[in-house]
C-alpha positions, 0 to 999 in steps of 0.5 A: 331884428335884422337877419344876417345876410348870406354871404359867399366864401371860399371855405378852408377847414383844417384839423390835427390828427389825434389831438383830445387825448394829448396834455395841456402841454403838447395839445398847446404846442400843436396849436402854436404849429397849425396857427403858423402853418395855416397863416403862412400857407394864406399868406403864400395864396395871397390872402392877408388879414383884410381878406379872412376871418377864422374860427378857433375851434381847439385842434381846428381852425376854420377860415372864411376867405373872401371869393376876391381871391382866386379860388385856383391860386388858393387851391396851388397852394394848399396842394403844393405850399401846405405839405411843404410847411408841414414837412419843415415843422415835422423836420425840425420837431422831435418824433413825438411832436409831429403834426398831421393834418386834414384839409378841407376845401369847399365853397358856399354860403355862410351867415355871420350873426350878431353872435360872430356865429356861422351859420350855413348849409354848405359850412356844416357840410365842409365840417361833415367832409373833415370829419368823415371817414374817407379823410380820417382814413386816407390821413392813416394811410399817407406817410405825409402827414397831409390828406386834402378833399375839396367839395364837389362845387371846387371840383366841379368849378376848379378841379375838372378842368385841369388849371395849371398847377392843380392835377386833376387825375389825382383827385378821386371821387368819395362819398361821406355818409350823413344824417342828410343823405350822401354827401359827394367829395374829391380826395386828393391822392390815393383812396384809402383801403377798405380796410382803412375806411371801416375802421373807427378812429378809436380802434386804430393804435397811435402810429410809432413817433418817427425820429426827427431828420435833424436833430436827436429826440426830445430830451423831455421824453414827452410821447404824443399819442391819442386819438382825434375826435374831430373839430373841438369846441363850442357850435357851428350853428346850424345842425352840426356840433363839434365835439365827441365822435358819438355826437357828430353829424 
């Protein structure tokens, strides 16, 4: 048997906030939103189909973007055109169907397997920043409905040296905890409170639903509320399953 052969991605997660506890109906509007969200901001960087491969996972996706594209146009993008987007949909949607998310940006090694299944260190650690607490704090806290933290190795490689476009004194060390030791990360924006950060997703209340800017409340009534339990669905393989918070890494 041949074995897959590392290959080197830009790797982008992203994932909805409060989205397990949600119907069939609202959950499969939500992934109609994040679908069209993340394919317009790709396309904006410049990363066509050829140059991308995702991973459905439920209320998240995960996309291997090919290292041709330049790692600074696609970092402009997810801090400038990625908010943008989510606004326009948020202003147009009722204020129970709005749509929060968190992004992850990393970089690293990822094997592809007969399987289509990933497998990869640095991929189970991207995963590790989506879900861990500092992120999930942060998203609680911004009235923006958009939180971005990026790997050490695109602070390291990107970040710290102040490209244009990519304001390096907004980005703020953070440290996610996991069953292999610290892991170091960049928050964009304002670090979260204590108190934010030491609470659990399941013990915060649902935010109240804003009122849609531009036209009156849904008339189905419908009321998005829950709590998100992190990527959904199925295995990255390599020491990470998705699924409930009690069986994350």
């Amino acid at each position: 048997m041949t074995q897959p052969q590392p290959l080197f991605r830009h790797l982008l997660l992203i994932d909805t906030e409060r989205y397990s506890d949600r119907d069939d109906v609202q959950q499969a509007y939500l992934r109609r939103m994040l679908f069209g969200i993340v394919d317009r901001v790709l396309l904006s960087a410049g990363v066509d189909q050829s140059l991308r491969r995702r991973a459905d996972r439920g209320d998240a996706v995960m996309e291997l973007i090919d290292p041709a594209v330049p790692l600074t146009d696609l970092l402009r993008t997810l801090l400038r055109d990625a908010p943008a987007e989510l606004r326009a949909v948020n202003r147009l949607a009722a204020g129970s169907a709005q749509i929060r998310l968190r992004t992850v940006l990393a970089t690293g090694y990822v094997h592809i397997d007969e399987f289509d299944g990933w497998v990869g260190t640095d991929l189970n650690n991207a995963c590790r920043l989506l879900d861990g607490d500092p992120l999930r704090a942060a998203l609680r806290e911004r009235p923006d409905d958009y939180a971005l933290c990026v790997s050490e190795s695109v602070h390291a490689g990107i970040v710290a040296h102040g490209h244009l476009g990519i304001p390096k004194d907004e980005f703020h060390p953070i440290t996610v905890p996991s069953k292999n030791g610290p892991l170091p990360a960049w928050l964009h924006g304002p670090l979260p409170t204590a108190e934010a950060a030491s609470a659990s997703p399941e013990s915060v209340p649902p935010p109240v639903p804003r009122p849609a800017t531009s036209q009156p409340p849904s008339p189905t009534g419908l009321d998005f509320r829950g709590t998100n339990n992190g990527v959904v669905a199925n295995r990255v393989e390599g020491g990470i399953t998705f699924g409930d918070r009690g069986g994350r890494p």
